[in-house]
C-alpha atoms as one frame of an Amber mdcrd trajectory, in Angstrom:
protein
   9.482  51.944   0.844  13.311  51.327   1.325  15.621  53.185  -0.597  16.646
  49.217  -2.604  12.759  49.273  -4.171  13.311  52.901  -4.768  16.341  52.237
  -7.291  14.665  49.263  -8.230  11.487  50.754  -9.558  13.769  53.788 -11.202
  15.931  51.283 -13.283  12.421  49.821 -14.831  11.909  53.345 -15.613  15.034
  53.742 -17.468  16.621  56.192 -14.525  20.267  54.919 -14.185  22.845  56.033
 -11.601  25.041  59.016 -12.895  27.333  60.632  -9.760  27.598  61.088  -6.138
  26.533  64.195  -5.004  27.452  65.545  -1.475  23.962  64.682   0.135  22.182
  63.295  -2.750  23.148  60.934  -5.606  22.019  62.155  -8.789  20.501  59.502
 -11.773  19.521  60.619 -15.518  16.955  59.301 -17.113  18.375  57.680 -20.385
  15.748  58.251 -22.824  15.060  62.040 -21.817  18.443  63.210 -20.116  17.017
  64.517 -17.214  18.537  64.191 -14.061  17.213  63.662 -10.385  18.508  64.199
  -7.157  17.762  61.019  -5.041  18.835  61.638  -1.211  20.177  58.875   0.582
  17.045  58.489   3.130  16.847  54.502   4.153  12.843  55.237   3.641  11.220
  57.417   1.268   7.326  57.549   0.564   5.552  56.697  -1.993   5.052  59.789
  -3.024   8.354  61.154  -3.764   8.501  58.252  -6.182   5.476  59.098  -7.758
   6.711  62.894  -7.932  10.387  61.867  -9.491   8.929  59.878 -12.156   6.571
  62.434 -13.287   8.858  64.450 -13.657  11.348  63.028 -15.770   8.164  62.004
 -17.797   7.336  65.756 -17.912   7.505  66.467 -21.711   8.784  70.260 -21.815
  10.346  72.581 -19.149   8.767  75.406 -20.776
């Protein structure tokens, strides 16, 4: 998937853009305040979606 579908899917998961990182451009998650480090790949699998998401889903850090 391209990184455009990537962002995409993230903003109808309530993950908005925060800063520019060096290498990576970090997003928070507005309903849990987490944030994510999103490199700037052009394409990213599946999977690394699937890992972000559950982990700003994740319900303690504990």
């Amino acid at each position: 998937m391209n990184r455009t579908e990537f962002i995409k899917i993230l903003k109808e998961h309530n993950v908005v853009f925060h800063k520019n990182g060096s290498r990576h451009d970090i997003y928070i998650h507005t309903v849990s305040g987490k944030k994510v480090a999103i490199p700037r790949h052009r394409e990213m699998k599946n999977k690394f979606l699937k890992m972000i998401l559950d982990e700003i889903q994740r319900k303690n850090d504990f």
